[in-house]
C-alpha positions in Angstrom: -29.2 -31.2 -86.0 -25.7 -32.7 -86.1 -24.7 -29.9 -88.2 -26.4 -27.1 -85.9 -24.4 -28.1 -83.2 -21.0 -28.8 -85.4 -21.9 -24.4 -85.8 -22.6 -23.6 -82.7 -19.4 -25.5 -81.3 -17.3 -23.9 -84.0 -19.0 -20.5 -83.5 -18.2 -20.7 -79.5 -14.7 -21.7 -79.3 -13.6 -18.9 -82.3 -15.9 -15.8 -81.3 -13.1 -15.0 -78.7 -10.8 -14.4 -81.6 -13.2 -12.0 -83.3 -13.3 -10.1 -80.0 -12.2 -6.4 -80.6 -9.6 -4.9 -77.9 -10.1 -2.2 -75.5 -8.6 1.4 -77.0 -5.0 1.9 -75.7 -4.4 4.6 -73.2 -1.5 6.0 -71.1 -2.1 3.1 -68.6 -0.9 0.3 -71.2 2.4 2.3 -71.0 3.0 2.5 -67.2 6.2 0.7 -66.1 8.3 1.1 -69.3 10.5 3.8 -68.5 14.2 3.8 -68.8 14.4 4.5 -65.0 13.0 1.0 -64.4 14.6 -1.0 -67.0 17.8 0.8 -66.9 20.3 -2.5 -68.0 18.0 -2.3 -71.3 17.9 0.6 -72.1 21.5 1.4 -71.6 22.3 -1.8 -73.8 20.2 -0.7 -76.6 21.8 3.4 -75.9 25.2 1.8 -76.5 24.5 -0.3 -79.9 22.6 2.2 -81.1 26.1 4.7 -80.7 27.5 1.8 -81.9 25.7 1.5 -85.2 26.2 5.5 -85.5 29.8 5.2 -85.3 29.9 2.0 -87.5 27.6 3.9 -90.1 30.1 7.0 -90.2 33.4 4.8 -90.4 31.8 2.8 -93.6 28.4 0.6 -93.5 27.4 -2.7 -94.0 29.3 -4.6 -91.4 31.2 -1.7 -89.6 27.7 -0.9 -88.9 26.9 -4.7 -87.2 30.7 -3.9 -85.5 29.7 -1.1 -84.3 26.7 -2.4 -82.3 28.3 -5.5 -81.2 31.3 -3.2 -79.5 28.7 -0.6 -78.4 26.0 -3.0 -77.0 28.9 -5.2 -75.2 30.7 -1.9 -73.8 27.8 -0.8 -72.2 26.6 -3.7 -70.9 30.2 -3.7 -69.3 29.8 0.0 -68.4 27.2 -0.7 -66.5 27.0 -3.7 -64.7 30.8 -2.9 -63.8 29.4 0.4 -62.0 26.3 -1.3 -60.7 27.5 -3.8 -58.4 24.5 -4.0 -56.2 21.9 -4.8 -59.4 21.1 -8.4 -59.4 18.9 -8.2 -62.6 16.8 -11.0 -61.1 19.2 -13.3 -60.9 21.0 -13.2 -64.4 23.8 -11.0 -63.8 26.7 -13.6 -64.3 24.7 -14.6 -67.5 24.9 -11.4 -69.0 28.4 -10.3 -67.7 29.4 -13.5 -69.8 26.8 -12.7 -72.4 27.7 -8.8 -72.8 31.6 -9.6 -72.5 30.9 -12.6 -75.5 29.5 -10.2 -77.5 31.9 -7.2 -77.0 35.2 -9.8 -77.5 33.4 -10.8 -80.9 32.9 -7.3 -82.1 36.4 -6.4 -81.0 38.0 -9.7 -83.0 35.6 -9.3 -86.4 37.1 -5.8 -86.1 40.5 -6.4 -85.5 41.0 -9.1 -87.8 38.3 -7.9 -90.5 36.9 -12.0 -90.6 35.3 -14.4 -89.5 37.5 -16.7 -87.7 38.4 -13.2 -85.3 34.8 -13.0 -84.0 34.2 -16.7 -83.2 37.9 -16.1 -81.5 36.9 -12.9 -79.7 33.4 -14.2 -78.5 35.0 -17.0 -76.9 37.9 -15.6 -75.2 35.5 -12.8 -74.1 32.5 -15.2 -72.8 34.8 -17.8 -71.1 37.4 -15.4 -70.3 34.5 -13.9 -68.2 33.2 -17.4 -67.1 36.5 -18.1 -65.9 36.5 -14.7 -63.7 33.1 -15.7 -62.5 34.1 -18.7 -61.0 37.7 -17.8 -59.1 35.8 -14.4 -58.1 36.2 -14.3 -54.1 32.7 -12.8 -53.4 32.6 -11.8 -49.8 30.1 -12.7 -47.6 27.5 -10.2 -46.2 27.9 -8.9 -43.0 25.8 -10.4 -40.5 25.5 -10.4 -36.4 27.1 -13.0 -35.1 25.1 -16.3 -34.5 25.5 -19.7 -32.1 26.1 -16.8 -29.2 23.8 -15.8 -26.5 24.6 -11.5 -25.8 
């Protein structure tokens, strides 16, 4: 008896895994469009030029160079040119972020080591920080208020 319901236990809590999946269809692919995730999608357009022009300079690490510049500079690109997108709140994180990465690809290629990535990253990430922080952001406009028209 013990054993029966040992089973049955068993058999309940893992027949959801056994479960097969409904079939995919056009619907499972509805919001994924470059339109809507344009930050993304320009980020992956730039490393992936990047690792084009890293692939016909050498390979190997030109290649990782060239998506680290190419990611970074169009992460740059475009946050630079779209002011008005938040990106739900992490903006400031990925203008430090994108900049970190672009000053690291810029100092492993400049120097050709180590020590000019970890250099680059942080001059480019705090650098950025730094900006962030002094940045005189201006205050939206708004009707007046404490006044009676």
């Amino acid at each position: 008896m013990g054993l029966a319901l040992c089973f049955a236990l068993v058999l309940s809590f893992c027949a959801p895994a056994f479960a097969a999946d409904r079939p995919i269809d056009s619907s499972d692919l509805k919001g994924i469009s470059p339109k809507r995730h344009r930050y993304i999608f320009s980020v992956l357009g730039g490393a992936a030029v990047g690792a084009g022009i890293g692939a016909l300079l050498g390979g190997g690490n030109d290649i990782t160079k060239g998506v680290m510049v190419g990611a970074g500079g169009a992460s740059f690109a475009y946050l630079h040119s779209n002011r008005n997108d938040n990106l739900n709140g992490w903006r400031s994180w990925a203008l430090i972020g994108g900049n970190a990465v672009l000053g690291s690809g810029l100092g492993w290629t400049i120097c050709g080591c180590d020590d000019g990535a970890v250099a680059g990253a942080l001059i480019g990430g705090g650098g950025t920080a730094i900006y962030q922080t002094m940045e005189q952001r201006r205050r939206p406009r708004t009707a007046r208020t404490g006044r009676n028209p």
